[in-house]
Each structure stands twice: as structure tokens, then as C-alpha cells.
C-alpha positions in Angstrom: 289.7 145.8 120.2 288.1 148.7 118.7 290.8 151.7 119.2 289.5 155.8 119.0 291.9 157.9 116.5 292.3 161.4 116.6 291.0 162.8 112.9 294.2 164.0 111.4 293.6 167.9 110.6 293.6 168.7 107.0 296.4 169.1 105.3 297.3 172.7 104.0 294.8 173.3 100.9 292.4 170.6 101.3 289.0 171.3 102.6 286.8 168.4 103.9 283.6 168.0 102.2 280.7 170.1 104.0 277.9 168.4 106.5 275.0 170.8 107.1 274.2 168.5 110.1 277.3 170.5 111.8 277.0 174.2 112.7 279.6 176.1 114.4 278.1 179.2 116.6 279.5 182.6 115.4 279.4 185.8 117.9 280.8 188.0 115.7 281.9 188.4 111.7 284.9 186.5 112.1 286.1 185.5 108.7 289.2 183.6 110.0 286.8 181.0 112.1 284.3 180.7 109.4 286.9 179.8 107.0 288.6 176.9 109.5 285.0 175.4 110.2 284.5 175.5 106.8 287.9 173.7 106.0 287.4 171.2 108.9 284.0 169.9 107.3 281.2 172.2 109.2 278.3 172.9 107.0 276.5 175.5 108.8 277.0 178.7 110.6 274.5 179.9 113.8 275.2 183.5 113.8 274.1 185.3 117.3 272.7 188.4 116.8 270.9 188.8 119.3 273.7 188.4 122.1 276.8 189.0 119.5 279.1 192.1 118.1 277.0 191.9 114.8 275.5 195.1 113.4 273.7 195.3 109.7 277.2 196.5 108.2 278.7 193.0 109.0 275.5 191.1 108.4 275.1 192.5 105.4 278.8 191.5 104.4 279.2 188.8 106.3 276.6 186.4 105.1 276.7 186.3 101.8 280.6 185.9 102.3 279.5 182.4 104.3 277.2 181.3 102.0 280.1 181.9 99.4 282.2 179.1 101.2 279.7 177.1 101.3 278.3 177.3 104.8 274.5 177.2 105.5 273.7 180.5 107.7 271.0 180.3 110.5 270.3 184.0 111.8 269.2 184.1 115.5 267.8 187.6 115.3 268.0 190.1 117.7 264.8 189.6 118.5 260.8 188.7 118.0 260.2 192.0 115.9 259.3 192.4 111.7 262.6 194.3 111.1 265.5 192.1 112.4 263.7 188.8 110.7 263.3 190.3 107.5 266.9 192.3 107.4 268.3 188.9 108.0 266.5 187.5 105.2 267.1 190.2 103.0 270.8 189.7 103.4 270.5 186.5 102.5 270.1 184.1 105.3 268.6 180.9 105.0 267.3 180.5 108.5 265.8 182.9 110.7 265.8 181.7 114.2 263.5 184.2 116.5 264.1 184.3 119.9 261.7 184.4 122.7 258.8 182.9 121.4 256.2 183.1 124.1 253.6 181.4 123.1 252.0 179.9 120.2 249.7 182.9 119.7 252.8 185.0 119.6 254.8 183.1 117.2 251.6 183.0 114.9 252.3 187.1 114.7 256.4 187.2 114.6 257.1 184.0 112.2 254.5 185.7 110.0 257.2 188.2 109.2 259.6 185.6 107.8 256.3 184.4 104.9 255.5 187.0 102.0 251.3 187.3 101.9 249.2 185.8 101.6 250.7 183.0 103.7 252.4 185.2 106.1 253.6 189.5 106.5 256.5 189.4 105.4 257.6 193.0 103.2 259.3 192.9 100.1 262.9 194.3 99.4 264.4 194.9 96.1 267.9 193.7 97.2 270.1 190.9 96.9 267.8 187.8 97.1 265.7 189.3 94.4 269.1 190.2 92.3 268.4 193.4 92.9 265.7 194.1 90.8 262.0 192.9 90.6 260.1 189.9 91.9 257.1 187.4 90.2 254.9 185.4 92.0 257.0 182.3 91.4 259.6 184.3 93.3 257.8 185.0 95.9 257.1 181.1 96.3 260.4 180.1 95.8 261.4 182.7 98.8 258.7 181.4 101.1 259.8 177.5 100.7 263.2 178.0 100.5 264.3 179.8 103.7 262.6 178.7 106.7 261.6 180.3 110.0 262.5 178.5 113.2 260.6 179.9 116.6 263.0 179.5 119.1 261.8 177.2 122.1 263.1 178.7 125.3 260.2 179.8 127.2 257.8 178.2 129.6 254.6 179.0 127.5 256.4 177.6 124.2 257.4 174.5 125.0 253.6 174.0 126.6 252.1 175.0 123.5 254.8 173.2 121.3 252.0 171.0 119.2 250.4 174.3 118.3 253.5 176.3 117.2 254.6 173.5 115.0 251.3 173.6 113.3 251.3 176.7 112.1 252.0 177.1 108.3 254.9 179.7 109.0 256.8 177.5 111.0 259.2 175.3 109.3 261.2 173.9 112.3 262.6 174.5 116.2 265.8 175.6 117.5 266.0 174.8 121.5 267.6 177.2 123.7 267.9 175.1 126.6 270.0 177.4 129.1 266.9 179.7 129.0 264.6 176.9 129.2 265.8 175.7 131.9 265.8 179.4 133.7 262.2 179.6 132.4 261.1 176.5 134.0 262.3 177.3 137.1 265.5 174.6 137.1 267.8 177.4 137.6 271.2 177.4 135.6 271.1 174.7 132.7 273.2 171.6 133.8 272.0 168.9 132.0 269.9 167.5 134.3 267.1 164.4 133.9 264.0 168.1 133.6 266.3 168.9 130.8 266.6 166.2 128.8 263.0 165.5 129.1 262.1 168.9 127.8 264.8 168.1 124.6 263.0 165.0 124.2 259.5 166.4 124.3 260.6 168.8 121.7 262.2 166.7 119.2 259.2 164.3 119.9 257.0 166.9 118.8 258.5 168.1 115.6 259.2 164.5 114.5 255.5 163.7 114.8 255.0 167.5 112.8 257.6 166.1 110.1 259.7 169.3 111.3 263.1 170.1 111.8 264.8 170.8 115.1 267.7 172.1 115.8 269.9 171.8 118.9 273.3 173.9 120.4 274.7 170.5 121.5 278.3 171.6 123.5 278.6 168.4 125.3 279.0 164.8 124.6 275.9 163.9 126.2 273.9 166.7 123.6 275.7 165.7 121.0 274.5 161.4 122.1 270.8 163.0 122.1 270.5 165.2 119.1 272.1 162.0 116.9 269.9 159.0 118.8 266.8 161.7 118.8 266.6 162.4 115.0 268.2 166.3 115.0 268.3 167.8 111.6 271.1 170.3 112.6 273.6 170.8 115.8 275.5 173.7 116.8 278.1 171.5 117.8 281.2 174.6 119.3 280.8 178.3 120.0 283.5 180.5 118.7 284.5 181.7 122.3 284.3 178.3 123.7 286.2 177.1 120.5 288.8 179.7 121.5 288.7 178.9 125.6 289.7 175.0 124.8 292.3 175.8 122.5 294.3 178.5 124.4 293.5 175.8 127.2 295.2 172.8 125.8 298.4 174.6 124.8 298.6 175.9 128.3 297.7 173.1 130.3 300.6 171.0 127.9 303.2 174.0 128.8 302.2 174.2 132.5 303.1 170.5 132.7 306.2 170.7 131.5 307.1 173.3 133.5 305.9 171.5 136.5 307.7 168.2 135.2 311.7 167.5 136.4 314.2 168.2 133.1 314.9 165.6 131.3 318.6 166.1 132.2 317.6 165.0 136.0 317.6 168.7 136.8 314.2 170.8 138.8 313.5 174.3 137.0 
């Protein structure tokens, strides 16, 4: 009979080899956590800047570091607006999630910024992605096909005009937010109910028939069952605070046990 194992942890100096199918959600620059993904075998990093501690001082410093160590970086901006999509670019990310996309008429204007004319708006920066000097035209197309702008589906209007937004030339792909989808389309808190999971699947059957990517903050097991069975390209599969929450748990739930438990000399504490 088929027994689960436990993964034995790396041992000290080895690094697993990276899967850019695994993402671990960032709310801050923390180098420590970036580097233990990284050493555990996560290939990607979802940085939230729009609900984090980031500011440009640490994007600027903090992304290239990841990218460094090997980790894709997916930027959820602050917001729909030109100048946090393009900072993030021009620091180097190499996804630029946008938050609150209402509509597809809406992310035909704010994905623009994330595409150099003439295929989208996106301004120029002599910085690092051009090696801080000048650009050509085969830069420019490199830029534009390499990093990819991803509308964030997590309001009422996207998700009914989800055909249309993956249509559009700037759009390379979908990150769900489903906690705000599911306030959005009035189910109230997100608890992985039978409305959600059919929203999830209307979006990832959407993209595939758009040959798009999708990706998907999967916390549970059950997320994690749909983004694998329902063709994900990426998964945000822990956030650093929950990360932090479950450890810090386990080592007090073990310690509150044996506390609770009779010595093993037949005496009570």
C-alpha cells in the first residue's frame, strides 16, 4: 500500500532545483524567506505591492536581488495606474500583475502601459533592463515579448468580459484574486464554495481556449487539486505571513502537548 513520506528538508548547502510552476507570496523585501523558498525548490516570487511594506527603495533592490537567485518575480502593482506598472518593469520584473481590472475596456487602457508603442503606452526608461544606456527597436521587441502583463481578475465586470480581455494583444495571461471575487460577486467572504470554483473554472477555461496563462494563489489543498487538474501555468502556493502563522503554530501546538501530557517518570506538571 502506497505510503505518503514527508520530503526530507535539504540538507545544509544544497538547493533543490527551481520549478517556476511554484511561487511563494512575498509582503515585504524579506531576503531571509526568499532565500529558503529558493533553497526548498520555489521558482517564483508574487510580490504584493499593492497590500505589502514595499516602497520603490526595496523594489528597486529587492528584485533584481530575486532574479539573482533564480526566482521568477511577478509584481502585483499597487495599482491600475501607468507609473506603478512601468516602475515595476523598469526594475526588472518579469510579470506585472494589475489589480482591479474592471472591465475589458479598462484593461485595454492600463495593460497598455506594460507594451512599448506601437503595440501598447508603455514609456521608456534608460535604466537597468536597457543596461543603462540606449535601446533599438529589436530591444524594444525583446521587452514587449519577454515580460508579460497579467490583468488581475477579481471584479464582477472582468470576469463577465473575460473572452474580451484575453483577446487583447497586451494581455499575455490572468492572475485570479478569488477573495475579492467572491466579495465582488456578492458571495461574501471567499470560502471555497461550489460559486467559486465555478468562477476558477470559467477562468482557466477561458485562457486555455485563448492559449494564455493563468495564474492562481492556491493556499489550500483543494486550490492546489484545481490549479494542477485545470492546466495552471503558475501557483502561489504559501504567503509569507501564513508561512510564518503555521510554523510558529506547529512548534507550539508540539510544546503545548507535552506540557499537557503526564511525565514520563509517572509524574503530572
Amino acid at each position: 500500500m502506497y505510503k505518503r513520506c514527508a520530503r526530507r528538508p535539504p540538507l545544509q548547502g544544497e538547493t533543490v532545483e527551481p520549478n517556476r510552476r511554484y511561487a511563494v507570496w512575498l509582503s515585504g523585501p524579506n531576503v531571509a524567506a526568499a532565500e529558503i523558498a529558493r533553497q526548498i525548490g520555489y521558482g517564483a516570487a508574487v510580490l504584493d505591492i499593492e497590500h505589502g511594506t514595499f516602497d520603490l527603495a526595496d523594489l528597486e533592490r529587492f528584485i533584481p536581488f530575486l532574479k539573482a537567485i533564480g526566482l521568477e518575480v511577478v509584481a502585483k502593482v499597487l495599482g491600475p495606474e501607468r507609473g506603478p506598472i512601468q516602475q515595476a518593469l523598469d526594475f526588472g520584473a518579469d510579470v506585472v500583475a494589475i489589480p482591479h481590472v474592471e472591465n475589458a475596456a479598462h484593461a485595454a487602457v492600463v495593460t497598455g502601459y506594460a507594451k512599448f508603442p506601437p503595440l501598447g503606452d508603455r514609456s521608456f526608461a534608460g535604466g537597468r533592463t536597457s543596461s543603462y544606456g540606449g535601446f533599438t527597436d529589436e530591444w524594444v521587441s525583446a521587452q514587449d515579448a519577454q515580460t508579460r502583463c497579467y490583468p488581475m481578475i477579481e471584479d464582477a465586470g472582468a470576469i463577465e468580459e473575460i473572452d474580451a480581455i484575453l483577446a487583447l494583444d497586451t494581455v499575455d495571461g490572468v492572475f485570479i484574486g478569488p477573495s475579492d471575487l467572491s466579495l465582488r460577486r456578492d458571495r461574501g467572504a471567499y470560502a471555497r464554495t461550489d460559486g467559486d470554483f465555478a468562477d476558477l473554472a470559467r477562468i482557466s477555461a477561458a485562457a486555455r481556449t485563448a492559449g494564455k496563462p493563468w495564474l492562481l494563489p492556491a493556499w489550500s489543498p483543494e486550490e492546489k487539486r484545481f490549479a494542477v487538474d485545470h492546466g495552471a501555468d503558475q501557483m502561489a502556493l504559501t504567503m509569507e505571513h501564513g508561512a510564518l502563522l503555521a510554523g510558529l503554530s506547529a512548534a507550539h501546538d508540539v510544546m503545548t502537548g507535552i506540557d499537557r501530557s503526564p511525565a514520563l517518570n509517572g509524574s503530572n506538571r
